[in-house]
C-alpha positions, 0 to 999 in steps of 0.5 A: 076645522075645514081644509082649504081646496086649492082650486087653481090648478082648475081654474088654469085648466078651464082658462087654457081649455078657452071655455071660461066664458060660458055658463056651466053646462054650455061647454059640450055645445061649444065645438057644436056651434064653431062647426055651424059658424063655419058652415055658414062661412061656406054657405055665404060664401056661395052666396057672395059668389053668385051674387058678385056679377049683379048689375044695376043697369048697365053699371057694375054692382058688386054688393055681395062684395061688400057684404062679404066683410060684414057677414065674416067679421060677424061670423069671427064675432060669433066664435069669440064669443063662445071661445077665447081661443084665438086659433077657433077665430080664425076657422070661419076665415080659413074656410072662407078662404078654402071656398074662394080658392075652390071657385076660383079654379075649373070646374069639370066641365071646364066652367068657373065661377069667379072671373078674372076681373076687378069685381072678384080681387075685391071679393078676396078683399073685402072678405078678408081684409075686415075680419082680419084686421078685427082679429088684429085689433081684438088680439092685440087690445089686451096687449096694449092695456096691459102696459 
């Protein structure tokens, strides 16, 4: 006769851990690749910035705005899809928004880098406002299916 194993405490541990969706073995290179994620929310970050007062010919081109959106939708994407957590999702955003508020304030010398101008409210809009909403919807889609 064999003894049945109850292997459900294990397997509630490893839903709450958020690790669930990887394949075994991948777990140690989870925080390893959240980290990277939110390095590249700086780095973007830094890019949106500089490139925000572009202009093509005499009219205002704030492309990098509208990147911002797409960029950090990816980057939450990319965390969702090495975790479950929805409290890891939200590190590329919180760091994006530590950078804007970083540039956004005086440097030593006196110097800024975002203006006050329409350009950078669109900025902070555009860079928060989709990754946002797609973390609203993704979060609240399991509710709604499950009614």
């Amino acid at each position: 006769m064999r003894a049945a194993v109850d292997n459900s405490a294990a397997d509630r541990a490893k839903a709450r851990s958020g690790y669930g969706k990887q394949q075994p073995g991948l777990e140690a290179l989870v925080p390893v690749i959240i980290t990277l994620l939110v390095l590249d929310a700086l780095i973007t970050l830094a890019l949106e910035v500089l490139y925000l007062p572009t202009y093509l010919g005499a009219v205002a081109f704030p492309l990098s705005a509208v990147l911002a959106g797409v960029i950090n939708v990816l980057l939450v994407m990319g965390v969702r899809s090495v975790t479950t957590r929805a409290g890891f999702a939200f590190l590329p955003i919180a760091a994006w928004a530590f950078g804007f508020l970083l540039c956004s304030v005086t440097g030593p010398g006196g110097d800024i880098m975002l203006g006050s101008d329409w350009r950078t409210v669109l900025l902070l809009f555009c860079g928060l406002v989709p990754p946002l909403g797609y973390l609203y919807f993704r979060l609240n889609a399991g509710l709604v299916s499950s009614r």
